[in-house]
N, C-alpha and C positions, 0 to 999 in steps of 0.2 A: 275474273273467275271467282268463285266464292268459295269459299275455305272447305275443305269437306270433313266431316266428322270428326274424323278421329283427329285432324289437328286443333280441333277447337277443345279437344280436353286438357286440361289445367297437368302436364309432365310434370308438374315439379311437386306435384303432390301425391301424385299418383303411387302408390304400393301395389304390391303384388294381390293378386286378387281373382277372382271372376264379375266381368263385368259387362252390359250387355250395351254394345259397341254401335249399335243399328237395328233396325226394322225395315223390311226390305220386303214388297209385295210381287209377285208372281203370278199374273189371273188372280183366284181368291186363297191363293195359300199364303200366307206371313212366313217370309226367312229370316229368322232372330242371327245375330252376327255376336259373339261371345269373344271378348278379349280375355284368354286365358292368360293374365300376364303373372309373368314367374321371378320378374328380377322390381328390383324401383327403376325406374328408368333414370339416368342421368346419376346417379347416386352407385349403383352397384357395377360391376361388371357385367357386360352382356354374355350373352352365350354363345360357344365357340359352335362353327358353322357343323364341325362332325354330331357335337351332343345335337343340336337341333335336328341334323340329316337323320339320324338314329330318332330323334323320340318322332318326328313327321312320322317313318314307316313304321312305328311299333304303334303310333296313337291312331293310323289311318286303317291300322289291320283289325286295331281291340276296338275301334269305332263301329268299323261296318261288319262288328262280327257279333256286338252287344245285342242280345235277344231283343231286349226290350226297345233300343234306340238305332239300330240300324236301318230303318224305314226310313228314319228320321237325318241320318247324316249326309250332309249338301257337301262339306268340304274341311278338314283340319289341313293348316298346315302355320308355317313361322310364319313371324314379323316382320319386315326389313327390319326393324331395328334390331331384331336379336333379343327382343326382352320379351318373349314371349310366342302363344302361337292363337291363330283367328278357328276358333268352330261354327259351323253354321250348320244348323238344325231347320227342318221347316216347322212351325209351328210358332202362337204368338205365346214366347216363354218371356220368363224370370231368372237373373241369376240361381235364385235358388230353388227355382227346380231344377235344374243339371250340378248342382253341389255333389251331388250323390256320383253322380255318372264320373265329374271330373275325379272326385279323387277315387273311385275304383281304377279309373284308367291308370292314373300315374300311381296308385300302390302296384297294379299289373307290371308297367315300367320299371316302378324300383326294383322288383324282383323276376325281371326277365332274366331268363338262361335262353343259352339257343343262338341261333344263327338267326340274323334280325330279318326279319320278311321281306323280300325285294330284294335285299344286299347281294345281287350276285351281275354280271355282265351284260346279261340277256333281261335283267327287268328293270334296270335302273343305270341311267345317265352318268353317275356319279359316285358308281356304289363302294366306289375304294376312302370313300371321305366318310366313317362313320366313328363311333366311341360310344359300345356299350357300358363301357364302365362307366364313363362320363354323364352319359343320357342317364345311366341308373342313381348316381350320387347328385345330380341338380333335381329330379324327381322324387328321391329322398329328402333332400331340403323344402323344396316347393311344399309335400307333405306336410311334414315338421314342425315346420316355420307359417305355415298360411292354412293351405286346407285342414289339418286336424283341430284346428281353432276359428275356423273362420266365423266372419260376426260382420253384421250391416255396414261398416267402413269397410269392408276388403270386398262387397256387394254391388256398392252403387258409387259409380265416381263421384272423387271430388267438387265441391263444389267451389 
């Protein structure tokens, strides 16, 4: 079998970033595949299963609810590895035209109050495994530390 995408990217170089993961055809629509990666992989700690469970529902609610980009939203959710989460949009994009999109969503996360969307028995599989504080302080970093400075290395993978 032949290797598929995402393991042919060079992990040991890899930063945190926005990175555009695949192109993927539909009839004539383009679905752009975006690795929103938030940690270095192999390098930092991953992210603990509650913080991901919490920013999935908070980034899948401020996704399909974005004026300008909810037409557009195919699917958010984690990584298996934990270092991050996959967006797919339809449309043939760039990282950096969803630059803008990503860090409104996680500035919305850093400063979510509230009882987190889906967290309750009757909508969600799992909803006792969240951590809004958690989800809100790695979306404060991500912030921080990448998007408020982000530049063509944290754009386009390694090569």
């Amino acid at each position: 079998m032949e290797k598929i995408a995402s393991f042919t990217v060079d992990h040991l170089k890899l930063k945190p970033g926005i990175y555009v993961s695949r192109k993927d055809h539909a009839g004539n629509t383009t679905l752009t595949t975006f690795d929103i990666r938030m940690t270095s992989p192999n390098d930092e700690p991953v992210l603990n299963t509650a913080e991901v469970h919490t920013i999935e529902h908070l980034g899948a609610t401020y996704l399909r609810n974005d004026p300008d980009w909810k037409e557009n939203v195919i699917y958010f959710g984690p990584m298996g590895c934990r270092t991050g989460f996959y967006l797919i949009l339809a449309g043939d994009l760039e990282s950096e035209d969803v630059v803008e999109l990503v860090r409104s969503l996680f500035a919305w996360i850093a400063t979510f109050e509230g009882d987190v969307p889906g967290a309750s028995p009757k909508d969600c599989g799992n909803y006792l495994d969240m951590n809004l504080p958690m989800a809100r302080f790695v979306a404060r970093r991500y912030l921080s530390q990448t998007l408020d400075s982000i530049g063509p290395d944290s754009l386009h993978y390694p090569q």
